[in-house]
BAFI-78991 format. One line per 2 residues: number of its first residue (from 0); their letters; for each residue x, y, z of N, C-alpha, C. Coordinates in Angstrom, 1 decimal. Example, Ala and Ser with C-alpha at 12.3 -4.5 7.8 and 13.67 -1.06 7.14 Angstrom:
0> as> 13.2 -5.7 7.8 12.3 -4.5 7.8 13.2 -3.3 7.8; 12.8 -2.2 7.1 13.7 -1.1 7.1 12.9 0.0 7.9
//
This chain:
0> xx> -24.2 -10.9 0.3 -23.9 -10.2 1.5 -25.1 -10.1 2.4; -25.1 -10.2 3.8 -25.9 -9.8 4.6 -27.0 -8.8 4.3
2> xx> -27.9 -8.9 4.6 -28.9 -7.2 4.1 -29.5 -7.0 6.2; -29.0 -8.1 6.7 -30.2 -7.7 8.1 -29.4 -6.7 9.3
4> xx> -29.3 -5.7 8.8 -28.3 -4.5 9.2 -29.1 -2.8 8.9; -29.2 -2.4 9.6 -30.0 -0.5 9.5 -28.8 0.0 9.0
6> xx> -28.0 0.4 9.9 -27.1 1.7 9.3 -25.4 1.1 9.2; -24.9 2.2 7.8 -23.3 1.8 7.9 -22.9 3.0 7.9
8> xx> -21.3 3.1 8.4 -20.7 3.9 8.1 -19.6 3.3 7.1; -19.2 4.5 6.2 -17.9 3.8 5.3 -16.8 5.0 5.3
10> xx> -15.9 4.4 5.9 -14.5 5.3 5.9 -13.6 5.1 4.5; -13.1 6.1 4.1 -12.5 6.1 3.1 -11.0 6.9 3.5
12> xx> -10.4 7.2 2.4 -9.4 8.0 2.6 -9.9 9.3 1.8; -10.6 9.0 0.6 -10.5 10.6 -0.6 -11.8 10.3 -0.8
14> xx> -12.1 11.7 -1.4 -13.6 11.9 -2.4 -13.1 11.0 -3.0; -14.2 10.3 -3.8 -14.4 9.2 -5.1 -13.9 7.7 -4.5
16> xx> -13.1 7.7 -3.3 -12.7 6.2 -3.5 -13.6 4.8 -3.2; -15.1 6.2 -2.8 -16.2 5.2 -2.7 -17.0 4.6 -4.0
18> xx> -16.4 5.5 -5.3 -17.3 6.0 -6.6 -16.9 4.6 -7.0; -15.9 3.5 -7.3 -15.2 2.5 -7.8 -16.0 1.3 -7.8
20> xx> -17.0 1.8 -7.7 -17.8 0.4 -7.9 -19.0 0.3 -6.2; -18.1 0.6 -5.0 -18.9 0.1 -3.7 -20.5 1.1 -3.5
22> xx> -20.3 2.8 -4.6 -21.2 3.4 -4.7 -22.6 3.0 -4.9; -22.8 1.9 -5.9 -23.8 1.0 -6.8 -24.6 0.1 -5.4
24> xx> -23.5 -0.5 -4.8 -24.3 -0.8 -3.4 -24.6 -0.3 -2.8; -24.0 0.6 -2.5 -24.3 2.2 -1.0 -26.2 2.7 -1.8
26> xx> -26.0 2.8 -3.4 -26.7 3.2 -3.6 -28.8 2.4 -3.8; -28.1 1.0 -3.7 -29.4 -0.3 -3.0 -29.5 -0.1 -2.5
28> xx> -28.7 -0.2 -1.2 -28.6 -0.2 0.4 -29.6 1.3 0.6; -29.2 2.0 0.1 -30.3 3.6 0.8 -31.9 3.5 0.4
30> xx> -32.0 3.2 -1.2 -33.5 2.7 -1.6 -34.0 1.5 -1.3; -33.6 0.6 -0.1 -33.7 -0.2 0.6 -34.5 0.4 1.9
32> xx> -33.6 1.7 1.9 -34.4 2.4 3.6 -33.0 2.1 4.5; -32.2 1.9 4.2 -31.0 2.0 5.2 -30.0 3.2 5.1
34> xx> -29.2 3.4 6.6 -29.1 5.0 6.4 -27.3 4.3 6.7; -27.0 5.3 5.2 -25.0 5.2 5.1 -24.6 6.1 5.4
36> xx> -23.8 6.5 6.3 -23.0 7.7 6.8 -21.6 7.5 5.6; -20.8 9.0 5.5 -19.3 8.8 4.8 -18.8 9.4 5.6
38> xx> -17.8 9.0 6.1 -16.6 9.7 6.7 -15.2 9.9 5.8; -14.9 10.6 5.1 -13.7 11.1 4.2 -12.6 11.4 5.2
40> xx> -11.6 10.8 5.0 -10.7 11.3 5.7 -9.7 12.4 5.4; -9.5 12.6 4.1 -8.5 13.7 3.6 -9.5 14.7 2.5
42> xx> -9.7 15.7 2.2 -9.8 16.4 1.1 -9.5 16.0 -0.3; -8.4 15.5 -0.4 -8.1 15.0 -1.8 -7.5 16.0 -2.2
44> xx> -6.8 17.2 -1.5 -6.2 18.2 -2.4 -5.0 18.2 -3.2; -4.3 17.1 -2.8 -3.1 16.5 -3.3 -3.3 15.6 -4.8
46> xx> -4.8 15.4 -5.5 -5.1 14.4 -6.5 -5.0 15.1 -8.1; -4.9 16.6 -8.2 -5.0 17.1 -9.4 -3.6 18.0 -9.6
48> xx> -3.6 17.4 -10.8 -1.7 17.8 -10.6 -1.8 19.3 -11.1; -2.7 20.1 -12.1 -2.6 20.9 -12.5 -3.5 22.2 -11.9
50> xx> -4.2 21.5 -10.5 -4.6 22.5 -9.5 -4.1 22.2 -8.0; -3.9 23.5 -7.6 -3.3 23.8 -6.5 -4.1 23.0 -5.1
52> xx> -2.9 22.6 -4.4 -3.8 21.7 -3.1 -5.4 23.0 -2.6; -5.0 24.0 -2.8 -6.4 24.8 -2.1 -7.1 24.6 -2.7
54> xx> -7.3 25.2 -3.5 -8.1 25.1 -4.6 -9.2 23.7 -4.6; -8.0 22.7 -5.0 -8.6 21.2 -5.2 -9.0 20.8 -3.9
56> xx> -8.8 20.7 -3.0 -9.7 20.8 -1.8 -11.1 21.3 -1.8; -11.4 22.4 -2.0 -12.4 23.0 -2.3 -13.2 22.4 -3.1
58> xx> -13.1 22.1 -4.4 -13.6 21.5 -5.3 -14.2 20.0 -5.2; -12.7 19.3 -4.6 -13.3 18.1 -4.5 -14.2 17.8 -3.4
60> xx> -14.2 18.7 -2.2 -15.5 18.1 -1.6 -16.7 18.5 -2.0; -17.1 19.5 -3.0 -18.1 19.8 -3.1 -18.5 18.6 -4.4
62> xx> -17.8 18.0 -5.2 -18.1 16.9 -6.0 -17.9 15.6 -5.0; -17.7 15.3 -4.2 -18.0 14.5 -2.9 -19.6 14.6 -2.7
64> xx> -19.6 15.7 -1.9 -21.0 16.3 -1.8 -22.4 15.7 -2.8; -21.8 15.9 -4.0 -22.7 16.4 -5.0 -22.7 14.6 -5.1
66> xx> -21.7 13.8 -5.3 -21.5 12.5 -5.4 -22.7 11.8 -4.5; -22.2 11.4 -3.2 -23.0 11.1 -2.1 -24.7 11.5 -2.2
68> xx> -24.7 12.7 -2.3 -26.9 12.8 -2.6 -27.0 12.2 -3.7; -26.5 11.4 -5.1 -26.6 10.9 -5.8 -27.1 9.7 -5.8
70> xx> -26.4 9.6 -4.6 -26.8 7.7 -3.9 -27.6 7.7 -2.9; -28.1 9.2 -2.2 -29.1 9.0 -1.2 -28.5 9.2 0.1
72> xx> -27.2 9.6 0.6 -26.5 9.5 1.4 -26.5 11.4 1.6; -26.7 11.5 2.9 -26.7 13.0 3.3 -26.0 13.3 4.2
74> xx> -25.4 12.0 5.1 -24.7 12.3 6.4 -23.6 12.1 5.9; -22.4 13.1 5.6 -21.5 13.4 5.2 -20.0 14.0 5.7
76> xx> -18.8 14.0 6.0 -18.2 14.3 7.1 -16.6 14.0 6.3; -15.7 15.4 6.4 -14.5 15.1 6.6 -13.3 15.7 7.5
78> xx> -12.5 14.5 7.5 -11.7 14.8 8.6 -10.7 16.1 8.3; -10.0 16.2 7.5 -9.5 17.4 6.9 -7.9 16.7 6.8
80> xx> -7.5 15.3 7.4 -6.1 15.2 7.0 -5.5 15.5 6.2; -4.1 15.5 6.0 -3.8 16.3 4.9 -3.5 15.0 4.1
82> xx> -3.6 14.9 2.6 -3.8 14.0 1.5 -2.3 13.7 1.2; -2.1 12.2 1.2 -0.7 11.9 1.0 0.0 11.7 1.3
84> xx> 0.1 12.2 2.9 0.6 11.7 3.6 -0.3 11.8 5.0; -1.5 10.3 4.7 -2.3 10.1 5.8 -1.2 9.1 7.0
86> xx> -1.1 9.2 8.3 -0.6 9.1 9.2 -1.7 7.8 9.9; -1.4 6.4 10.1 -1.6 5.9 10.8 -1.7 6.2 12.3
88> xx> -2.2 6.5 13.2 -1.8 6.7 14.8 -2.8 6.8 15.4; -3.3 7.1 17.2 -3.8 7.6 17.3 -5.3 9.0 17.3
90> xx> -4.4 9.9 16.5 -5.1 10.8 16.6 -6.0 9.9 15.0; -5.7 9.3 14.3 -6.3 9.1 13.3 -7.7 7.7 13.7
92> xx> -7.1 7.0 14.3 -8.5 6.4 15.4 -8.9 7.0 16.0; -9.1 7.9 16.6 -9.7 8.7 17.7 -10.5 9.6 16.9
94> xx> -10.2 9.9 15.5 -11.3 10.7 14.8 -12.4 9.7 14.1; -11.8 8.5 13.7 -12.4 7.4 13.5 -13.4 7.0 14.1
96> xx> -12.9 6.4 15.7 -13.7 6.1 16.8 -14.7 7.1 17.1; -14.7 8.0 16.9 -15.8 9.0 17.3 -16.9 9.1 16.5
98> xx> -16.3 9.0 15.1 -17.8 8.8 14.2 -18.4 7.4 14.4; -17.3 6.7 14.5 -18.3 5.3 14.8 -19.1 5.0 15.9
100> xx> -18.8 6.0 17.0 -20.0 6.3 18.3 -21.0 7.1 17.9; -20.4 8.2 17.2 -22.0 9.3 16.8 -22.5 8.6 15.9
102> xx> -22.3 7.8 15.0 -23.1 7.2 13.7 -23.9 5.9 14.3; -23.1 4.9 15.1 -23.5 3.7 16.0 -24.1 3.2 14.8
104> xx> -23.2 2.9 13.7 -23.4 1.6 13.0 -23.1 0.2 13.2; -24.0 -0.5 12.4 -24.1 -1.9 12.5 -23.1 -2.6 11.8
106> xx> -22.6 -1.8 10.5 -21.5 -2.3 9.7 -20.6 -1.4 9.1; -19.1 -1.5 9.0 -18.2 -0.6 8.4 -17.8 -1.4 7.3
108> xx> -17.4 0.0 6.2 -17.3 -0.6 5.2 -15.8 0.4 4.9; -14.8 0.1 4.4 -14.2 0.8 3.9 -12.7 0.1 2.6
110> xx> -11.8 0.4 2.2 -10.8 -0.2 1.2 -9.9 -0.6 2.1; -9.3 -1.9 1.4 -8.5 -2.8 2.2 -7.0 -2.0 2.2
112> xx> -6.4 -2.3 3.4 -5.4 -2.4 3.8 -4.0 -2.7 3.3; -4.8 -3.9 2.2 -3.4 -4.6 2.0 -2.2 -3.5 1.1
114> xx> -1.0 -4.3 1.4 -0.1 -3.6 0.4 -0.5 -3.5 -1.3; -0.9 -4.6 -1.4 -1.6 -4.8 -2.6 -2.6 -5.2 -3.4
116> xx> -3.3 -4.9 -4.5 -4.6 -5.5 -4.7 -4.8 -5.4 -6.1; -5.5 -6.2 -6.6 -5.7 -7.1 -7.9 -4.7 -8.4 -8.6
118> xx> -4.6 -7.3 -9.2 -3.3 -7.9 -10.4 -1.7 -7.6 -9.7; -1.6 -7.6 -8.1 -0.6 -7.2 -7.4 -0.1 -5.7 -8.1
120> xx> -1.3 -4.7 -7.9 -0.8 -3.3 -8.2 -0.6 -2.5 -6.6; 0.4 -2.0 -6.6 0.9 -0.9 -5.1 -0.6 -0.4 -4.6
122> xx> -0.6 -0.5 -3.6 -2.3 0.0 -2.9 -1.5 1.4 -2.3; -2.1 2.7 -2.3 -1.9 3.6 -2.3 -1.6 3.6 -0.6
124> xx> -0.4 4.7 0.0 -0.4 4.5 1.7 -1.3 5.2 2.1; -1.9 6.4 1.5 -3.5 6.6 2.7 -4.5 5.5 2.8
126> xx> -4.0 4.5 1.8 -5.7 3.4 2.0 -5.4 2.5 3.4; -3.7 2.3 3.2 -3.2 1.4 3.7 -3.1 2.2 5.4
128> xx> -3.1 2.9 5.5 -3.3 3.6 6.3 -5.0 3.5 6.9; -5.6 4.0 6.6 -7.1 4.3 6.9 -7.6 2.8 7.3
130> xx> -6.7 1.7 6.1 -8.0 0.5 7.0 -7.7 0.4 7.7; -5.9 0.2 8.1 -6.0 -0.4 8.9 -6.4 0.8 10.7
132> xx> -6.2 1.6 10.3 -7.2 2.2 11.5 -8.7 2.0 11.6; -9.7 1.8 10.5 -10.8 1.3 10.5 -10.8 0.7 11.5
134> xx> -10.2 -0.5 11.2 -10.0 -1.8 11.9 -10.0 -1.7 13.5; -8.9 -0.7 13.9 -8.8 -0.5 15.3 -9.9 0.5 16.0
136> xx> -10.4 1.2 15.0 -11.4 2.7 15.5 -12.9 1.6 15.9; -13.0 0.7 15.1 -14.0 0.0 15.6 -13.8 -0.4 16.8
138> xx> -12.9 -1.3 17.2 -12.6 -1.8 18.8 -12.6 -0.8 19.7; -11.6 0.4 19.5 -11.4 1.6 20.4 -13.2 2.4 20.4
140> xx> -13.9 2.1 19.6 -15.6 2.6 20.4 -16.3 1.9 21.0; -15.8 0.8 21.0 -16.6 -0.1 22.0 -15.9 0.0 23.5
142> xx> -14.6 0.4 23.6 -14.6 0.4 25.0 -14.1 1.9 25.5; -14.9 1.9 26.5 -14.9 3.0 27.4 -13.3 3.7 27.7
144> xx> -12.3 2.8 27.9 -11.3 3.4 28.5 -10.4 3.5 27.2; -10.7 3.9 26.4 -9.9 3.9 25.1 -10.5 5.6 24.3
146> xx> -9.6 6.4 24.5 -10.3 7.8 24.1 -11.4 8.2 25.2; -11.0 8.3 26.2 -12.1 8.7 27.4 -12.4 9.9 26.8
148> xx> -11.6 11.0 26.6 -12.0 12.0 25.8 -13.4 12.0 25.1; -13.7 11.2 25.0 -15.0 11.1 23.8 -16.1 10.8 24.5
150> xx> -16.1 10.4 26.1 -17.0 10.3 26.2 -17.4 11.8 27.3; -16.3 12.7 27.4 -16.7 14.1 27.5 -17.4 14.8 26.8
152> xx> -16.8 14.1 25.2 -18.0 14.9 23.9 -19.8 14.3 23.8; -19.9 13.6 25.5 -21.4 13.3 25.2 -21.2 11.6 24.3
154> xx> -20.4 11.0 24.2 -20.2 10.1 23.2 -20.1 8.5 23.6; -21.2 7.8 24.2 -21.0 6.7 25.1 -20.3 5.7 23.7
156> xx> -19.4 4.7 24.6 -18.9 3.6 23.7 -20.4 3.2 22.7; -19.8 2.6 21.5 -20.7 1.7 20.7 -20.0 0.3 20.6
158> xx> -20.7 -1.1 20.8 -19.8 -1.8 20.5 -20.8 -2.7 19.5; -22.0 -2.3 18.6 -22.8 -2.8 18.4 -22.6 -3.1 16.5
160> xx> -20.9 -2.4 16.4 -20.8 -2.6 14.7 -19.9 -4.5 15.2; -21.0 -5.3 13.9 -20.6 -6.5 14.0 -19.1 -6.7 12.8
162> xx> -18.8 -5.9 12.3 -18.7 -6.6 10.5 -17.7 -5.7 9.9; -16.7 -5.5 9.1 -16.0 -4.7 8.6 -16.0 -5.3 6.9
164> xx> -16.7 -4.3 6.0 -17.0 -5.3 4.4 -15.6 -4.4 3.9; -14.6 -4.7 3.4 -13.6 -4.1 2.9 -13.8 -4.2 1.1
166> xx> -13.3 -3.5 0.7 -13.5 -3.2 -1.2 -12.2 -3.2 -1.0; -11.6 -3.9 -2.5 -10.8 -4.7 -3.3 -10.0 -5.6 -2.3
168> xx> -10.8 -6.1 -1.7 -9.8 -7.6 -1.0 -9.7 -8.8 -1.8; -8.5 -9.2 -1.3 -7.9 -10.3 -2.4 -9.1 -12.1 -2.1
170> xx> -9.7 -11.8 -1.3 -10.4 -12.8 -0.5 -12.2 -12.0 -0.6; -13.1 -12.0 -1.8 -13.8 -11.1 -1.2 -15.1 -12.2 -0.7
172> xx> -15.4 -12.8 -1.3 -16.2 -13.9 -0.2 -17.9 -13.2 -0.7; -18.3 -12.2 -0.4 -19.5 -11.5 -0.3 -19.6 -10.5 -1.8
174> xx> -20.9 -10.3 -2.1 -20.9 -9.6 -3.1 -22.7 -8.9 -3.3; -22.5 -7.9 -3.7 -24.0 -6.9 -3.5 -23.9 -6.8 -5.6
176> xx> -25.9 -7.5 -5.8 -26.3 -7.6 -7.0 -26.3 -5.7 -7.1; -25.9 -5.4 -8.1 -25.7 -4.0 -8.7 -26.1 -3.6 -9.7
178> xx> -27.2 -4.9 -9.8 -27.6 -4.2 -11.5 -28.4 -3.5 -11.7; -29.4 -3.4 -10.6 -30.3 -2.7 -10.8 -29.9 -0.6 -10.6
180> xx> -29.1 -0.7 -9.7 -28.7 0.6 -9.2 -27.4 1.2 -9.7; -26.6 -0.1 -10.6 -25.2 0.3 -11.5 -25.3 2.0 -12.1
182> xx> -26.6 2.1 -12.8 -26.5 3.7 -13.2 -26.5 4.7 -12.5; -27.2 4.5 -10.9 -26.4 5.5 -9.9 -25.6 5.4 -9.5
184> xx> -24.9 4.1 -9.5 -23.8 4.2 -9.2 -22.5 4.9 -10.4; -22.9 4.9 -11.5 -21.5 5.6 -12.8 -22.4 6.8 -12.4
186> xx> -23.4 7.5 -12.6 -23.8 9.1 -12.0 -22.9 9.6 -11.0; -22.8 9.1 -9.9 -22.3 9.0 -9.0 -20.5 9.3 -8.9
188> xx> -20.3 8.6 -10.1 -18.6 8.3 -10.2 -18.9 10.2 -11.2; -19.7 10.1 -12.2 -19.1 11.1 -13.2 -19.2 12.6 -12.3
190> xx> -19.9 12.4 -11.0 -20.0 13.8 -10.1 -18.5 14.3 -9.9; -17.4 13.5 -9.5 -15.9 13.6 -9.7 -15.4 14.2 -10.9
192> xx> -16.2 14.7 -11.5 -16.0 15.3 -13.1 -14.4 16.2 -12.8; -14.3 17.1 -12.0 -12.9 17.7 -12.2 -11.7 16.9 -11.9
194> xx> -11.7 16.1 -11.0 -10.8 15.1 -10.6 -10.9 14.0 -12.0; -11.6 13.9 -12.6 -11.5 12.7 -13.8 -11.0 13.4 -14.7
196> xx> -11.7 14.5 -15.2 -10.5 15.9 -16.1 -8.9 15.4 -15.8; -8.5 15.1 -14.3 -7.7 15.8 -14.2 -6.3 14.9 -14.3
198> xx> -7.1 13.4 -14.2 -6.4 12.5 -14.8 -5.3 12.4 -16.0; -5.6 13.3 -16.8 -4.9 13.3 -18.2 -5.0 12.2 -19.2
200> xx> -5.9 11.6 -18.6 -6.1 10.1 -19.7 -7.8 9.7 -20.2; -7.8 9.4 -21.1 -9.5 9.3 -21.2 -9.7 8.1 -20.2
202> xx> -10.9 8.2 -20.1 -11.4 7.6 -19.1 -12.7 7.9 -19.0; -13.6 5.9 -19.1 -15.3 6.6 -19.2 -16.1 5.9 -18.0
204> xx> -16.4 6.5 -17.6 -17.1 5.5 -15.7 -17.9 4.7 -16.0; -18.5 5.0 -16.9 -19.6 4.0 -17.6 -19.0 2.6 -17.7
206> xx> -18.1 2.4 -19.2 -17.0 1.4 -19.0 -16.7 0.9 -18.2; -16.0 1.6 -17.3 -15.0 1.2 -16.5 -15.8 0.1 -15.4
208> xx> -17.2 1.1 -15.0 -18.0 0.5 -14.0 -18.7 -0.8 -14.2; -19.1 -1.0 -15.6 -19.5 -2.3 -16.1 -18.8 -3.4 -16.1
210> xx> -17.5 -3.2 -16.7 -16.3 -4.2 -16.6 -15.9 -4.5 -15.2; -15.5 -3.9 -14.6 -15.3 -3.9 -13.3 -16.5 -4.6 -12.5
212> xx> -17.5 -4.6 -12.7 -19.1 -5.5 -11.9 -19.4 -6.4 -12.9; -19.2 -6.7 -13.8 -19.3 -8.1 -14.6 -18.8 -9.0 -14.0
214> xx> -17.3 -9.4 -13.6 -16.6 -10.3 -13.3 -17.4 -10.9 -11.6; -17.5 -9.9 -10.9 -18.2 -10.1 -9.6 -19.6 -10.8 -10.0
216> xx> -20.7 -10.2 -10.9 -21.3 -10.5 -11.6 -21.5 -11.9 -11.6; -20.9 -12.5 -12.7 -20.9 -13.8 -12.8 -20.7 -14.8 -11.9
218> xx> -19.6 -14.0 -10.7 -19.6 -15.1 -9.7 -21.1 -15.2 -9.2; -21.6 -14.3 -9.0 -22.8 -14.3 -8.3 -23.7 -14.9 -8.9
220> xx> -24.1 -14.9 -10.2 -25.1 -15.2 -10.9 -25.7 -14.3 -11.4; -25.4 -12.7 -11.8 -26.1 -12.0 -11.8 -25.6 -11.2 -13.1
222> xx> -25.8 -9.9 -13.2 -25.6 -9.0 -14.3 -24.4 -8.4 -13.5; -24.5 -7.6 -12.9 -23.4 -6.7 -12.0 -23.5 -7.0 -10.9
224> xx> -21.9 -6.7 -10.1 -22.1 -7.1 -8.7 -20.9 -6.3 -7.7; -21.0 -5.9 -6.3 -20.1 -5.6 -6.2 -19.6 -6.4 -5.2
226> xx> -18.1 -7.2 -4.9 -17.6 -7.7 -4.4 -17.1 -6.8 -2.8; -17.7 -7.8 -1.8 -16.6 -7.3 -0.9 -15.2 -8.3 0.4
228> xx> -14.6 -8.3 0.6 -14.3 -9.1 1.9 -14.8 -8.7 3.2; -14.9 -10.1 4.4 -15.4 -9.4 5.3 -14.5 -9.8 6.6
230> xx> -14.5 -9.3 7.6 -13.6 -9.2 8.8 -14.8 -9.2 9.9; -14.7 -10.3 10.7 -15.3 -10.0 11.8 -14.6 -9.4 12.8
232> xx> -15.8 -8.7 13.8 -14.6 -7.6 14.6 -15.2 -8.5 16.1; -14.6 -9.7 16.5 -14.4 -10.7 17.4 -13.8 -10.1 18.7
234> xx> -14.7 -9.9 19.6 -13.9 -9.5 21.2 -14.7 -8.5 20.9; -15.4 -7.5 20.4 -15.6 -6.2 20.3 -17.1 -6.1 21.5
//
């Protein structure tokens, strides 16, 4: 993958959906000197079946929180949707588009869109949701007459992000060596400690995070790796 880039932002839908592996590179990328913004789109209070949406709200962004300084990342931000049923539209680019003018990154990173991914398992509808607004929040800050609103908030267009790296695309093309930073990256995952409780199944990040960056790994040449696909954002 490219390294000749200062700042990203990565949109997600939930706490942790960054923890899956893309953390290990977020977490290069900062002891590199490069600055990652997160933008969360939902709380995640809908993820713990045996605590209450308030509650788990609460909780999980503070293991968000606690996640993210793990990897060096301090500019931190959620939108407050509600989890579950994230809404494709407008108002969901326009919260989008705005971070990607205040942040005026070079590259977005966030999970793919598709209906499906890996082993053709169901891709959850907030992801399916969120990319594909990624996708358009990028375009909609580069031009001025798209959310004029925003540029009342002080917020001139950005049109200067080249690149959209998406995690688990069926096409990933690009890949970041992880071996060195793999253990902040599982630190990272195990900060999610009440949401992994809350799973009901064992489950060890360590594991999971190894196996999962091996296979990328070897395509690369390397020990661990994290795979990404990339989208150029053409006309922007």
């Amino acid at each position: 993958m490219p390294d000749d880039w200062n700042r990203a932002l990565a949109v997600v839908a939930h706490p942790d959906d960054l923890e899956y592996g893309a953390a290990s590179a977020i977490a290069r990328w900062t002891r590199a000197g490069k600055a990652v913004s997160y933008l969360i789109v939902t709380d995640g209070e809908a993820g713990i079946d045996g605590i209450a949406p308030a509650e788990a709200a609460a909780l999980r962004r503070e293991e968000q929180r606690a996640s993210a300084a793990i990897v060096g990342v301090e500019d931190l931000t959620f939108l407050h949707h509600r989890d579950g049923v994230v809404e494709y539209g407008l108002g969901l680019r326009r919260d989008i588009a705005r971070h990607v003018r205040r942040t005026r990154p070079d590259i977005l990173v966030t999970a793919t869109p598709a209906l499906t991914y890996g082993p053709r398992i169901l891709n959850q509808a907030d992801h399916r949701a969120v990319g594909i607004a990624v996708l358009d929040a990028a375009r909609d800050a580069a031009n001025r007459w798209i959310f004029p609103e925003l540029l009342d908030e002080g917020l001139e267009p950005w049109a200067g992000t080249t690149d959209v790296y998406v995690m688990g695309s069926d096409e990933p093309g690009y890949g970041v060596d992880v071996t060195d930073s793999l253990a902040i990256g599982v630190a990272s995952l195990r900060a999610h400690g009440t949401y992994l409780d809350g799973l009901g199944r064992d489950f060890d990040p360590e594991e999971f995070l190894r196996g999962f960056t091996a296979h990328a790994g070897a395509v690369l040449g390397v020990t661990h790796a994290v795979a990404f696909g990339r989208i150029r954002l053409q006309g922007v």
